[in-house]
C-alpha positions in Angstrom: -27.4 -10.7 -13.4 -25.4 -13.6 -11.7 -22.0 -13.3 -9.5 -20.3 -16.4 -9.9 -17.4 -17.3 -7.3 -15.1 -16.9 -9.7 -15.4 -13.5 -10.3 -15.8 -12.8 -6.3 -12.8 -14.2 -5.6 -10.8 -13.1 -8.5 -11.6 -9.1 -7.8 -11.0 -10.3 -3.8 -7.3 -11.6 -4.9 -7.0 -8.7 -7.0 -7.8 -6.0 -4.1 -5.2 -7.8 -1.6 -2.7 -7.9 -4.7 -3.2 -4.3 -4.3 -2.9 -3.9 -0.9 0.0 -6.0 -0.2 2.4 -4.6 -3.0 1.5 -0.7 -1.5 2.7 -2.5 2.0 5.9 -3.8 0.3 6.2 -0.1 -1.3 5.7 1.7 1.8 8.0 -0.4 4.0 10.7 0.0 1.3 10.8 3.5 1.2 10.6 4.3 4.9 14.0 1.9 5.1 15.3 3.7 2.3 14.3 7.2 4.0 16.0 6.0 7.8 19.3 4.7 6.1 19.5 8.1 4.5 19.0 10.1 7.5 21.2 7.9 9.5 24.3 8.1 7.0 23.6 11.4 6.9 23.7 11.7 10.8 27.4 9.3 10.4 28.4 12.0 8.1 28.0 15.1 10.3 29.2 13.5 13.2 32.5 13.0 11.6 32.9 16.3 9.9 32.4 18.2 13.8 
């Protein structure tokens, strides 16, 4: 059974499509999380 290139490089694109988009997921909900926590933090500090 024969690899061609084509195939390499396809499942190779498909594994950093992967990989990149869970990056872009991560770093979206850990700025999500931190501007929660810090208007939350706004929020007490007013209410004291």
């Amino acid at each position: 059974m024969e690899v061609s290139p084509v195939s390499v490089m396809s499942a190779a694109v498909l594994g950093m499509l992967v990989i990149v988009t869970g990056g872009v997921a991560y770093l979206t909900l850990a700025e999500w999380r931190d501007r929660r926590r810090k208007d939350n933090e706004k929020r007490e500090a007013r209410r004291r």
